[in-house]
N, C-alpha and C positions, 0 to 999 in steps of 0.2 A: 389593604393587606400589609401587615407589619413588617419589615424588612426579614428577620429571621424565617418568616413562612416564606415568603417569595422565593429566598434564597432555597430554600429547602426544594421548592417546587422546581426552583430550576435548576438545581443539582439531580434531583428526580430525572428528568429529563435530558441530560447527560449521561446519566449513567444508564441510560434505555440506550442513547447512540452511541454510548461505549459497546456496549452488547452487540450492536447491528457492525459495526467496527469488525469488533473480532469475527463474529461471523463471516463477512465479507471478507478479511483477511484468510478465514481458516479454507474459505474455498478458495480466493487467488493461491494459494500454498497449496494447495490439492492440484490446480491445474497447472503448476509451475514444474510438481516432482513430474507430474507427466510428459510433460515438456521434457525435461531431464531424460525422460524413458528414452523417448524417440532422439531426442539428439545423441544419446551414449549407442544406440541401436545404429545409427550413422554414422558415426563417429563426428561427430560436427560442434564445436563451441561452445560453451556455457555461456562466454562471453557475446554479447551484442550489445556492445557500447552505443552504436547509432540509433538501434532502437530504444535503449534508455534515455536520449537524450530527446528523441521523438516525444516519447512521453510523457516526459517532463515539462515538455513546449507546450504539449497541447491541454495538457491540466493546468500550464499557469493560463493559457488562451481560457479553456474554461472556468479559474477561480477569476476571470475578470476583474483583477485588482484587488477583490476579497484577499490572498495569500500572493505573497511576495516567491516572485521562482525562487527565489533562495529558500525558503522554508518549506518547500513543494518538492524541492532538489534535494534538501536535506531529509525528508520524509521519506522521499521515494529509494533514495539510495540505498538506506538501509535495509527496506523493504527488497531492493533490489539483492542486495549482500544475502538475506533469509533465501531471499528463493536459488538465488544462485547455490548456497549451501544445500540447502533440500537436494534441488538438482545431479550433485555428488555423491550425493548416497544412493548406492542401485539396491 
């Protein structure tokens, strides 16, 4: 296969796991605002630092060396920042 096709094919195929991506994104952000619901309905926190750090630990345990916690840190955080923002809107 000629480098141009290959590359095509496996841009193809990225841009399928871009899709699955957002997907999965657009339902963590669905169970985030709900989240939101129930802590504004308590009055309790947006914030939970310990469990974002949790998190973080145990996705870089799971990229097993594939992704650097720093890049994993940097991902999630902002992911972190969206949902926390959803979370503020009642």
């Amino acid at each position: 296969m000629n480098p141009s096709k290959k590359i095509n094919k496996l841009r193809k195929e990225i841009d399928r796991i871009d899709q699955d991506l957002i997907a999965l994104l657009k339902n963590r952000l669905s169970i985030a605002k709900e989240i939101g619901r129930v802590k504004a309905s308590n009055s309790l926190s947006i914030d939970d630092i310990d469990r974002e750090k949790k998190i973080i630990k145990n996705l870089s345990i799971e990229a097993n060396n594939d992704l650097k916690e720093e890049d994993i840190s940097n991902i999630f955080k902002l992911i972190f920042s969206i949902s926390k923002n959803l979370q503020k809107i009642k």
